[in-house]
C-alpha distance (Angstrom), angle and dihedral (degrees) to the residues before:
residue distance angle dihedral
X1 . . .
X2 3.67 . .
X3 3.94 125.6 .
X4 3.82 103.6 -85.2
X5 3.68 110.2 -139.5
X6 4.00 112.6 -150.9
X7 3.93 117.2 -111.4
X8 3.85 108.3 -167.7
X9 3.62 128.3 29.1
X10 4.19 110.2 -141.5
X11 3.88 113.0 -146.4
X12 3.78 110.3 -163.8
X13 4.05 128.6 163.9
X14 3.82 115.4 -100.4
X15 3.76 114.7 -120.7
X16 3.47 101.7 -178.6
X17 4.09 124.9 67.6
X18 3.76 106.7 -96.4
X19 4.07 134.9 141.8
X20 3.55 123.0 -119.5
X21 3.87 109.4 -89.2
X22 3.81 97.2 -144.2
X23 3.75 113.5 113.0
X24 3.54 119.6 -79.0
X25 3.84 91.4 0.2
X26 3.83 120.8 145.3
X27 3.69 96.0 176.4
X28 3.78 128.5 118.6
X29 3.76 109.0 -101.7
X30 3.91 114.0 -126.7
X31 3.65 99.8 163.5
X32 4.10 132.5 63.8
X33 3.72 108.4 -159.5
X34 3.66 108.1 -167.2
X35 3.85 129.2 -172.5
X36 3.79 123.2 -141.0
X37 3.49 136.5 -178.0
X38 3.49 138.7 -120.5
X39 4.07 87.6 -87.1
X40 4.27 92.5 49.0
X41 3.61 88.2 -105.4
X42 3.55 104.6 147.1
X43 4.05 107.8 -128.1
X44 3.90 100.6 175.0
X45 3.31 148.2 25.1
X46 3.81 144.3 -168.3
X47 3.93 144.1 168.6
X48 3.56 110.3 -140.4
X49 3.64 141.2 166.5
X50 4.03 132.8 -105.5
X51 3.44 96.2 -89.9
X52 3.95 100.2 36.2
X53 3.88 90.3 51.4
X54 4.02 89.6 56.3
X55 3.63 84.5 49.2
X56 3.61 97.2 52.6
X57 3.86 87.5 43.1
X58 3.80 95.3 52.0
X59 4.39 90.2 44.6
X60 3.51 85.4 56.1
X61 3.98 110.8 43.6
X62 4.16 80.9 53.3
X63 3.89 92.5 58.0
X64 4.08 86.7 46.9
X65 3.42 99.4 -101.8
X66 3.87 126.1 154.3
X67 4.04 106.8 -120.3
X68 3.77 119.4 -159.6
């Protein structure tokens, strides 16, 4: 089975209390930003903050992903 490379990037508000998982952040995370593949298996996740999600979102719409 070949590597499976994600092809949309979910963005979903956090309801549970969490910290942003980006290195060296302290914020509180109010994003989940969750990889899936080409079947919408979800492969990743992470809780991140405001600023880290946009980030994420911006990183990803350059490589041609669909962001959600």
């Amino acid at each position: 089975m070949p590597d499976e490379q994600p092809v949309e990037i979910e963005l979903r508000r956090c309801l549970y209390p969490a910290l942003c998982s980006a290195r060296s952040c302290r914020a509180k995370a109010t994003t989940i930003a969750r990889s899936v593949d080409a079947g919408g298996r979800p492969m990743k996740q992470y809780e991140l903050c405001y600023i880290h999600a946009n980030q994420v979102a911006e990183r990803e719409r350059a490589k041609g992903r669909k962001v959600n």
